[in-house]
PyMOL Python script that loads the backbone (N, CA, C, O; Angstrom):
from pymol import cmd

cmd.read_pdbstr("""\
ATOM      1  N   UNK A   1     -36.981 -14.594  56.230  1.00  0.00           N
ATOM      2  CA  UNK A   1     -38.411 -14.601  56.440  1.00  0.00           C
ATOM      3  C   UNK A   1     -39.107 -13.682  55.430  1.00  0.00           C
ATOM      4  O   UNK A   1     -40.231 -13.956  55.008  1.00  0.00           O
ATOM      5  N   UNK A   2     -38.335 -12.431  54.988  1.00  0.00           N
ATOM      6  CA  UNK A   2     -38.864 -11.626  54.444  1.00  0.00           C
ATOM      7  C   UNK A   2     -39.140 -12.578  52.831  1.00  0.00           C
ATOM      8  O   UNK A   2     -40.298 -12.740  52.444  1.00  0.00           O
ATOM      9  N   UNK A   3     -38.245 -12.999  52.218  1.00  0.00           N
ATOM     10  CA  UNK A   3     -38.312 -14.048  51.098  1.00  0.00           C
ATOM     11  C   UNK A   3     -39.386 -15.039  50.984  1.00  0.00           C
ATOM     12  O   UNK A   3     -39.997 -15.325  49.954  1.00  0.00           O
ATOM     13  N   UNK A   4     -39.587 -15.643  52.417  1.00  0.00           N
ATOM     14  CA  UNK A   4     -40.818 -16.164  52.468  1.00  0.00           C
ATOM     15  C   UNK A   4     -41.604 -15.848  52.085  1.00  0.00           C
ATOM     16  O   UNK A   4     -42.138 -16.214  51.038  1.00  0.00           O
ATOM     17  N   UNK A   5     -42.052 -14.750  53.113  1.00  0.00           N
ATOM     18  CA  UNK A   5     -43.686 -14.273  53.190  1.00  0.00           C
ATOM     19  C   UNK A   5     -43.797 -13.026  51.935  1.00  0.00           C
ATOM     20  O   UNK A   5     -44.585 -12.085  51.838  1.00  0.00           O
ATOM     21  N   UNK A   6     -42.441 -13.546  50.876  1.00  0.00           N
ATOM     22  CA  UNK A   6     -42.714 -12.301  49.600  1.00  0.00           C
ATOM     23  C   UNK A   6     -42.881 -10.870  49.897  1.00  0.00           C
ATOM     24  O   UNK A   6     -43.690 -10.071  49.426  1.00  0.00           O
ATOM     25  N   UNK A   7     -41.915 -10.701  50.808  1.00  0.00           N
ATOM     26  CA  UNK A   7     -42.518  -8.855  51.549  1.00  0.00           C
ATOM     27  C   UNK A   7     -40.670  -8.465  51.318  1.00  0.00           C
ATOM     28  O   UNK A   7     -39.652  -9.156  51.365  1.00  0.00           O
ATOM     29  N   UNK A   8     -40.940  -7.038  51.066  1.00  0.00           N
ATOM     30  CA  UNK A   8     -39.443  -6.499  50.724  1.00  0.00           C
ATOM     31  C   UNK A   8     -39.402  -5.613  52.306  1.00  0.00           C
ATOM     32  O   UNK A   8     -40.324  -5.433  53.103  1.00  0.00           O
ATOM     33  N   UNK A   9     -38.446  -5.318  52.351  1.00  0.00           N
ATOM     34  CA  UNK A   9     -38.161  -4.193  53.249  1.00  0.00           C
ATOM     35  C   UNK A   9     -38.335  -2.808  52.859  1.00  0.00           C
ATOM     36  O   UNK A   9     -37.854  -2.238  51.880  1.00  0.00           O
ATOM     37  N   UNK A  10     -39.446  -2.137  54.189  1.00  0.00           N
ATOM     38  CA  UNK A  10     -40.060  -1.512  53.810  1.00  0.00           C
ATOM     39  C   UNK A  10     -39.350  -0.425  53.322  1.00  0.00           C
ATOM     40  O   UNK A  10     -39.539  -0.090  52.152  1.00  0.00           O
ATOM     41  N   UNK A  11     -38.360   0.343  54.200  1.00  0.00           N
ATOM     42  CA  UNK A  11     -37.255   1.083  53.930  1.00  0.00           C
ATOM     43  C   UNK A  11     -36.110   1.290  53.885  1.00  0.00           C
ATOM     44  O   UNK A  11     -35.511   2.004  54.689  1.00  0.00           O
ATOM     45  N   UNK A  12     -35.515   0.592  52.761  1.00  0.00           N
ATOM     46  CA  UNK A  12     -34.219   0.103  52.474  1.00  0.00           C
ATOM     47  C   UNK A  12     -33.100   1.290  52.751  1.00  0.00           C
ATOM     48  O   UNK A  12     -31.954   1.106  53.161  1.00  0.00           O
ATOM     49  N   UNK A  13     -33.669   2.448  52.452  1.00  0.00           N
ATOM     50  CA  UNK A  13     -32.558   3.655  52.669  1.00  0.00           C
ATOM     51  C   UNK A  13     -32.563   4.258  53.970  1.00  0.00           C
ATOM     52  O   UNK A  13     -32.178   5.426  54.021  1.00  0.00           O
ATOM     53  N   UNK A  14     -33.053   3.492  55.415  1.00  0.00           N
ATOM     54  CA  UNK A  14     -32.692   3.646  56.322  1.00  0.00           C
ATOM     55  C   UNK A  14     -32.633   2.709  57.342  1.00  0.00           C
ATOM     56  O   UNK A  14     -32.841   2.780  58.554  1.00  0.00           O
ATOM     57  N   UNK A  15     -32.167   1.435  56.272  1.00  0.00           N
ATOM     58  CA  UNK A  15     -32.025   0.424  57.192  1.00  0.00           C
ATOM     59  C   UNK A  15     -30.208  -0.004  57.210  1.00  0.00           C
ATOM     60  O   UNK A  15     -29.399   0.874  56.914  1.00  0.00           O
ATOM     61  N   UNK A  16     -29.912  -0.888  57.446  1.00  0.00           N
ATOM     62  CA  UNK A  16     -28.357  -1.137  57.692  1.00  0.00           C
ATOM     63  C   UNK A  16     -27.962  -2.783  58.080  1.00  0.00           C
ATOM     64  O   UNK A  16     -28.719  -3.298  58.903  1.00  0.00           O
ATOM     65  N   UNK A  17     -27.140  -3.411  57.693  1.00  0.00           N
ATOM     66  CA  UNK A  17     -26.906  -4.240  58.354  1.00  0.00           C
ATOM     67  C   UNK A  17     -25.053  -4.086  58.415  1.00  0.00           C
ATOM     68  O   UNK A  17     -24.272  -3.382  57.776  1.00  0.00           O
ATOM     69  N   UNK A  18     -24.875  -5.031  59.418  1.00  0.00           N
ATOM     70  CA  UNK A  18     -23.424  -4.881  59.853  1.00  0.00           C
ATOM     71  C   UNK A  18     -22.930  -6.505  60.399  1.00  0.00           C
ATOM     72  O   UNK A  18     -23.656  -6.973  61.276  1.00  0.00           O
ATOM     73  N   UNK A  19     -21.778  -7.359  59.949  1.00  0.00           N
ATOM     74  CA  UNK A  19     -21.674  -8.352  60.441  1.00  0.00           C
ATOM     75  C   UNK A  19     -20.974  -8.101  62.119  1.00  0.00           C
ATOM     76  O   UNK A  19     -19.967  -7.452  62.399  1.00  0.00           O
ATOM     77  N   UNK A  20     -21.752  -8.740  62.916  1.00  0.00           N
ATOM     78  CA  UNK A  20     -20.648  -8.949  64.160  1.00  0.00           C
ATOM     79  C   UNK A  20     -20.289  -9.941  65.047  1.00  0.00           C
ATOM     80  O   UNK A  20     -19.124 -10.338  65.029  1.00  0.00           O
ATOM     81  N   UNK A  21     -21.286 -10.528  66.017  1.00  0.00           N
ATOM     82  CA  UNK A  21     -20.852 -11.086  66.663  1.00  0.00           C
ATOM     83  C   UNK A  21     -20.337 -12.711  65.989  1.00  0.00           C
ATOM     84  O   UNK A  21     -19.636 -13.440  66.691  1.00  0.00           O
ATOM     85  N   UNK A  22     -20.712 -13.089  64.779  1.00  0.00           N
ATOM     86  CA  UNK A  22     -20.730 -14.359  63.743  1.00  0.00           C
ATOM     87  C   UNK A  22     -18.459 -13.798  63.111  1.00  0.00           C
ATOM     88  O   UNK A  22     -17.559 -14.581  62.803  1.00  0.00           O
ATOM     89  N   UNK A  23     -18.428 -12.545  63.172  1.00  0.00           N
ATOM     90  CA  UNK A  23     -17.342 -12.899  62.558  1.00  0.00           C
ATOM     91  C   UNK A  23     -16.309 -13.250  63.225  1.00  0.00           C
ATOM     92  O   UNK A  23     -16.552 -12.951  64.394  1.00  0.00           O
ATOM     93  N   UNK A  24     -14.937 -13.876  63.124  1.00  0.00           N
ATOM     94  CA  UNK A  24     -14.122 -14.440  64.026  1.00  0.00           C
ATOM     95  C   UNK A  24     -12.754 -13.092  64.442  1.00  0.00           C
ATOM     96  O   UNK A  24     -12.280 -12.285  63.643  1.00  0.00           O
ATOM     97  N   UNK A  25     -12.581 -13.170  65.187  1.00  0.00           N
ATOM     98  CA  UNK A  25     -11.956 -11.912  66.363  1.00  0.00           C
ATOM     99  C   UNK A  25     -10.468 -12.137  65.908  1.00  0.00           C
ATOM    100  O   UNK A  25     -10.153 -11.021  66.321  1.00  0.00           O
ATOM    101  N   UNK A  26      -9.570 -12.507  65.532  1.00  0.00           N
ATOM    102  CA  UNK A  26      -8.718 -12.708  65.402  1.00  0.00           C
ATOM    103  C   UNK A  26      -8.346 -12.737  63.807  1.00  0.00           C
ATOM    104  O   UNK A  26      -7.739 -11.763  63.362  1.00  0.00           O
ATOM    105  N   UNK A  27      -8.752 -14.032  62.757  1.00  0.00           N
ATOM    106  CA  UNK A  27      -8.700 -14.080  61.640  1.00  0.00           C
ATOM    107  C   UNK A  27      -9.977 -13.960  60.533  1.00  0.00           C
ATOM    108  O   UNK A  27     -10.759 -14.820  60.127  1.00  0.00           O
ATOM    109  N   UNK A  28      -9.869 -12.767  60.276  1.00  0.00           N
ATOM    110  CA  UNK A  28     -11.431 -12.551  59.797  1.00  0.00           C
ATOM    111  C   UNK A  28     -11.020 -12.558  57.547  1.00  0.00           C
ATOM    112  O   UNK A  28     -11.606 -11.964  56.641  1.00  0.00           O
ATOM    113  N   UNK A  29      -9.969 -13.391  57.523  1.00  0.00           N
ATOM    114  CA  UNK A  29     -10.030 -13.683  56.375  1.00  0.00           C
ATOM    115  C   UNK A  29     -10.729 -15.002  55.527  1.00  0.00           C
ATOM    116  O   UNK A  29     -10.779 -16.121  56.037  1.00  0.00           O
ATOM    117  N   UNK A  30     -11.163 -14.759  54.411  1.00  0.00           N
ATOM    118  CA  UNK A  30     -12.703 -15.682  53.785  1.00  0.00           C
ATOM    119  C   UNK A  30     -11.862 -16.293  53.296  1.00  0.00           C
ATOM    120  O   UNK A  30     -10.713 -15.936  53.037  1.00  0.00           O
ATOM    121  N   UNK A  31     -12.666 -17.869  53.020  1.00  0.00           N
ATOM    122  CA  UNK A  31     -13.704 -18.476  53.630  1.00  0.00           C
ATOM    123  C   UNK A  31     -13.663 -17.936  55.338  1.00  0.00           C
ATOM    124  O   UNK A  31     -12.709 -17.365  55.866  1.00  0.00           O
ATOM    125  N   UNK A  32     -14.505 -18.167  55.762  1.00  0.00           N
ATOM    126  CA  UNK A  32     -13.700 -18.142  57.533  1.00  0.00           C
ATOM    127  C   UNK A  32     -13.915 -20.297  57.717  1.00  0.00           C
ATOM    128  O   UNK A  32     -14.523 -21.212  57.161  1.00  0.00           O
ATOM    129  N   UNK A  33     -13.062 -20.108  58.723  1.00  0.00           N
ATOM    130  CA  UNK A  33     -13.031 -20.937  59.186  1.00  0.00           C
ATOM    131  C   UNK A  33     -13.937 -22.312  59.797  1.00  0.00           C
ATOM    132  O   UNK A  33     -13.727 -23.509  59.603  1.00  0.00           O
ATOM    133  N   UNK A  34     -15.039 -21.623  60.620  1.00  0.00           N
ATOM    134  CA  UNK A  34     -15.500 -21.757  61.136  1.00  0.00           C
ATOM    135  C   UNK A  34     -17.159 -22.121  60.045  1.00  0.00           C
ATOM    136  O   UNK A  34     -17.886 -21.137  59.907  1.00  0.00           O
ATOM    137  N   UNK A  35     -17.500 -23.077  59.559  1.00  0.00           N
ATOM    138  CA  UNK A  35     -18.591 -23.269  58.555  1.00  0.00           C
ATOM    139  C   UNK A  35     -19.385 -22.501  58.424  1.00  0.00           C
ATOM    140  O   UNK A  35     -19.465 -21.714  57.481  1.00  0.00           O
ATOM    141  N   UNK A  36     -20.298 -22.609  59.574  1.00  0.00           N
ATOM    142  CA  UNK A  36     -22.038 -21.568  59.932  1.00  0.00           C
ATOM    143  C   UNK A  36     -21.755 -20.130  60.060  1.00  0.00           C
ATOM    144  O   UNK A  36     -22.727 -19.378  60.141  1.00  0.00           O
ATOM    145  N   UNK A  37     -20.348 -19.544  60.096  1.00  0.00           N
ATOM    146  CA  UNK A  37     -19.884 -18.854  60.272  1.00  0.00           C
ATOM    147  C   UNK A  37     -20.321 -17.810  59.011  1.00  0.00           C
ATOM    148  O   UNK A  37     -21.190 -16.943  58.918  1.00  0.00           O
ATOM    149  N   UNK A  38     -18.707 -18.613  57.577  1.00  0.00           N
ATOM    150  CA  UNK A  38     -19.002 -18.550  56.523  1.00  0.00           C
ATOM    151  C   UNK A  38     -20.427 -18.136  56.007  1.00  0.00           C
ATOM    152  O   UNK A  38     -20.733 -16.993  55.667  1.00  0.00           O
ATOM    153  N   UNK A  39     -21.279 -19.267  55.998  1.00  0.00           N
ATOM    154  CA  UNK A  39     -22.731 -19.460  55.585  1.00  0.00           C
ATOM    155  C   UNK A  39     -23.802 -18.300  56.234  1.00  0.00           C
ATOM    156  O   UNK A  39     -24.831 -17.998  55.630  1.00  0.00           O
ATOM    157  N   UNK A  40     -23.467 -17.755  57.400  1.00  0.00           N
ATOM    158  CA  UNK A  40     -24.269 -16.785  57.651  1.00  0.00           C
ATOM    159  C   UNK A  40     -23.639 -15.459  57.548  1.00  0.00           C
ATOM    160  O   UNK A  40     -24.421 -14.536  57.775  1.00  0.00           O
ATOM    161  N   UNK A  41     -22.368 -15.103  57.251  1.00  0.00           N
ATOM    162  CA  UNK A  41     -22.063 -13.996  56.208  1.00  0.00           C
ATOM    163  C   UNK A  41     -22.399 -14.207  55.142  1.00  0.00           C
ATOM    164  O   UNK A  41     -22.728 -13.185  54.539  1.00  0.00           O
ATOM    165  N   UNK A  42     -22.480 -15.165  54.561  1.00  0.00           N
ATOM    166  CA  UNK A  42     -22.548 -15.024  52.688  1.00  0.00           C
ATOM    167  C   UNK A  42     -24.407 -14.856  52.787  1.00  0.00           C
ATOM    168  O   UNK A  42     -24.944 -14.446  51.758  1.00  0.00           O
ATOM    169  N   UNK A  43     -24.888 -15.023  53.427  1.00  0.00           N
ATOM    170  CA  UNK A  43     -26.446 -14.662  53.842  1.00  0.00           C
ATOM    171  C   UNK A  43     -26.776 -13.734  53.671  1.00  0.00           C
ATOM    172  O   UNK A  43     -27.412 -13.239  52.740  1.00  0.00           O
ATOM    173  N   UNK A  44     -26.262 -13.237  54.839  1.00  0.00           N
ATOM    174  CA  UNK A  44     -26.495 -11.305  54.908  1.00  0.00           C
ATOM    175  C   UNK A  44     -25.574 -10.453  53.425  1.00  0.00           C
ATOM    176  O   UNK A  44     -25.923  -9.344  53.020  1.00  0.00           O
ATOM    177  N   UNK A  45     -24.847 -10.945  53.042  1.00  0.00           N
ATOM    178  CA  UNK A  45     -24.140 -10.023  52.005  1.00  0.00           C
ATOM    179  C   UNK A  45     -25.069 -10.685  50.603  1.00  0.00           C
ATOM    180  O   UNK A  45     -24.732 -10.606  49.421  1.00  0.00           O
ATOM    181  N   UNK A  46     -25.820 -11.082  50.940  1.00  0.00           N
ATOM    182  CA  UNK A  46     -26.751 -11.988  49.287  1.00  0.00           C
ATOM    183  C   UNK A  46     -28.233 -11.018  49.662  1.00  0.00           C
ATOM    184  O   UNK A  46     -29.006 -10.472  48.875  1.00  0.00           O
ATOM    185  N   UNK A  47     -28.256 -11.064  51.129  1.00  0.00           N
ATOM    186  CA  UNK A  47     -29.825 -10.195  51.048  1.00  0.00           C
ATOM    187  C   UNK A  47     -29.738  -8.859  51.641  1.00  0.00           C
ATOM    188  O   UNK A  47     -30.630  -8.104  52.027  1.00  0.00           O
ATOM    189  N   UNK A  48     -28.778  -8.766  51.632  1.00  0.00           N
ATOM    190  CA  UNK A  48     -28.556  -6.825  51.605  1.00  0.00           C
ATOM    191  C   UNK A  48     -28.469  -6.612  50.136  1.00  0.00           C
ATOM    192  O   UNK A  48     -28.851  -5.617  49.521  1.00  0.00           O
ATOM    193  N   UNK A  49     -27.982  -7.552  49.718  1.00  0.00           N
ATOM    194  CA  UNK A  49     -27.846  -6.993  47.901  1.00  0.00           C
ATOM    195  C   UNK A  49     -28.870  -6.952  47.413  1.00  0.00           C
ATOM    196  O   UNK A  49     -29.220  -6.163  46.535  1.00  0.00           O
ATOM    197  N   UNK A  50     -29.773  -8.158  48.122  1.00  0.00           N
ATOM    198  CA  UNK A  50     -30.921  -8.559  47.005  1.00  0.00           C
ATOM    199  C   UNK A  50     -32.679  -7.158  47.465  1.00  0.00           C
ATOM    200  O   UNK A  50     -33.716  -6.795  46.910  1.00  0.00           O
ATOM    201  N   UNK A  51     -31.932  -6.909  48.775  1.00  0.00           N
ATOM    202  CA  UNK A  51     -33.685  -5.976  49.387  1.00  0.00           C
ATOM    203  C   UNK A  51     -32.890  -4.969  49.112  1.00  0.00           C
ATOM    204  O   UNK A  51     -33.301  -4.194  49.976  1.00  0.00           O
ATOM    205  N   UNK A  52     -31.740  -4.164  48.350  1.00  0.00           N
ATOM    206  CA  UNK A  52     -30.954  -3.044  48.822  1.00  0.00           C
ATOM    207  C   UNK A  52     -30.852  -2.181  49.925  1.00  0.00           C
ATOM    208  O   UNK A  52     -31.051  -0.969  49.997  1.00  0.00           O
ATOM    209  N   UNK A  53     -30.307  -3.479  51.264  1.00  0.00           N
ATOM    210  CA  UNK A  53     -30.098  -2.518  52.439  1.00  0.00           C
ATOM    211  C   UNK A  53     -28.310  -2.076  52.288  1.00  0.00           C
ATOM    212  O   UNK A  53     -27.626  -2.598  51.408  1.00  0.00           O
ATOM    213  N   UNK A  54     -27.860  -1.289  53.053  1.00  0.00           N
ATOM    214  CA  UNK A  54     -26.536  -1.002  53.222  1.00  0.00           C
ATOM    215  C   UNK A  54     -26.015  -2.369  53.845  1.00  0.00           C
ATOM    216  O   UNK A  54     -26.807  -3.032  54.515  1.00  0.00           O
ATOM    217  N   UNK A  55     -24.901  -2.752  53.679  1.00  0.00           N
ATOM    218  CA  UNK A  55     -23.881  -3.401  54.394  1.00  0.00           C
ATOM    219  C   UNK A  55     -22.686  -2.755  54.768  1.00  0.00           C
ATOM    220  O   UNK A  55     -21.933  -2.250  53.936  1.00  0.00           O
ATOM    221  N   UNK A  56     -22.478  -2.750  55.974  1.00  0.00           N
ATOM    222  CA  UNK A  56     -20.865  -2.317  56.663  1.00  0.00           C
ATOM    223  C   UNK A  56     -20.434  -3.414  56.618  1.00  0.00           C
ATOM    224  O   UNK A  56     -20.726  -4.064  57.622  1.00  0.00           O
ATOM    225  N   UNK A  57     -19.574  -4.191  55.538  1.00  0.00           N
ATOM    226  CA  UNK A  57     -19.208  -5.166  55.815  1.00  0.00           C
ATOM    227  C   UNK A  57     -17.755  -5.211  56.220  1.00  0.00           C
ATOM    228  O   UNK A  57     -17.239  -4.104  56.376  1.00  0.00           O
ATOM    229  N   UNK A  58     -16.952  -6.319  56.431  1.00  0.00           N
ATOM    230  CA  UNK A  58     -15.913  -6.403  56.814  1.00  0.00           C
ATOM    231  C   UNK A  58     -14.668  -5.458  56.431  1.00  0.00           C
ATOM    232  O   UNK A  58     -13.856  -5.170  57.311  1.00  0.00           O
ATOM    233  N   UNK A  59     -14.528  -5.010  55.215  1.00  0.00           N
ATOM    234  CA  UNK A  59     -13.510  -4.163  54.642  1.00  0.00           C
ATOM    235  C   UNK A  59     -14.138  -2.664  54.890  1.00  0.00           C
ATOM    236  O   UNK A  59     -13.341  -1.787  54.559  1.00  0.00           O
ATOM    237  N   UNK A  60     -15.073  -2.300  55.270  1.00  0.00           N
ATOM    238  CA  UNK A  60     -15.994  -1.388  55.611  1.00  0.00           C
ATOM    239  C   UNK A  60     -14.964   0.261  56.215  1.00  0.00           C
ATOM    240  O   UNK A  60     -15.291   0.522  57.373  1.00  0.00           O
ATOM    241  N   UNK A  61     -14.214   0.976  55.817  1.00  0.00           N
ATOM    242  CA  UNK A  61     -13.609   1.559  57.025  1.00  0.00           C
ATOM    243  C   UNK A  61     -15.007   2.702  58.013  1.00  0.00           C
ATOM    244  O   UNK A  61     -14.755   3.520  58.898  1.00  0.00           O
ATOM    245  N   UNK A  62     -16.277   2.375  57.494  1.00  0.00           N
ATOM    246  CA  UNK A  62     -17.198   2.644  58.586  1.00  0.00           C
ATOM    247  C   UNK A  62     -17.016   1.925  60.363  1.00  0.00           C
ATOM    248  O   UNK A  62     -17.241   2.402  61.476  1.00  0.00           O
ATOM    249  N   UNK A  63     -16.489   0.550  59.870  1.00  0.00           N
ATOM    250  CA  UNK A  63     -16.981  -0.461  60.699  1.00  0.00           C
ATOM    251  C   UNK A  63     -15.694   0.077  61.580  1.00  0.00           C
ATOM    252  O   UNK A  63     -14.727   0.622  61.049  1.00  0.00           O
ATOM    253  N   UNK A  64     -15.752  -0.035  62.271  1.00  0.00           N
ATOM    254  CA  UNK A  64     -15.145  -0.649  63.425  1.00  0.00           C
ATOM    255  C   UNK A  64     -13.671  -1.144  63.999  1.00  0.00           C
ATOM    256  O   UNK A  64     -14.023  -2.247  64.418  1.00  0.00           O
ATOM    257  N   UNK A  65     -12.529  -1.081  64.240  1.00  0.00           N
ATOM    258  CA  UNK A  65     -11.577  -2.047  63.813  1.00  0.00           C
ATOM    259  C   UNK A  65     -11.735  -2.609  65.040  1.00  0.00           C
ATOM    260  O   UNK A  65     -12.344  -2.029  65.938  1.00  0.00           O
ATOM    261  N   UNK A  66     -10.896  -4.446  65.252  1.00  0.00           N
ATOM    262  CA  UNK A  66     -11.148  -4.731  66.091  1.00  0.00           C
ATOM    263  C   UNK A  66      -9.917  -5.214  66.762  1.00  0.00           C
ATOM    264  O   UNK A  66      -9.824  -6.214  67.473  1.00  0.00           O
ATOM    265  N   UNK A  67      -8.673  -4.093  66.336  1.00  0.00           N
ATOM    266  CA  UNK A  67      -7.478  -4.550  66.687  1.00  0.00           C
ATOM    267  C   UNK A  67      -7.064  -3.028  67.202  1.00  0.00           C
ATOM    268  O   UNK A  67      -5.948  -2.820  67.678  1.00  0.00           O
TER     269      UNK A  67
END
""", "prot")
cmd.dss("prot")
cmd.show_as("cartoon", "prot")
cmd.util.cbc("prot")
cmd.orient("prot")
């Protein structure tokens, strides 16, 4: 939306994004499996790059483990 309406984020150095409930619990190796899956990680990792927010992404050792 932000791309839309041509508006950046206002404050990139205290914002964050993190993939979760979209990634798969078991085999979280890329492509994933699962299509819309795929397609809405490669989303968020294209517009965290592009507004420079942080990403915790999957290899992240911020994130989380889920084993």
């Amino acid at each position: 939306m932000l791309r839309e309406l041509g508006l950046e984020v206002r404050f990139p150095g205290r914002t964050f994004a993190t993939a979760d409930h979209i990634v798969p619990t078991h085999d979280q190796s890329r492509p994933f499996e699962d299509s819309l899956a795929e397609e809405m990680m490669a989303s968020i990792e294209k517009s965290c790059r592009e507004f420079g927010v942080q990403l915790f992404g999957l290899d992240d050792p911020a994130r989380a483990s889920s084993t």
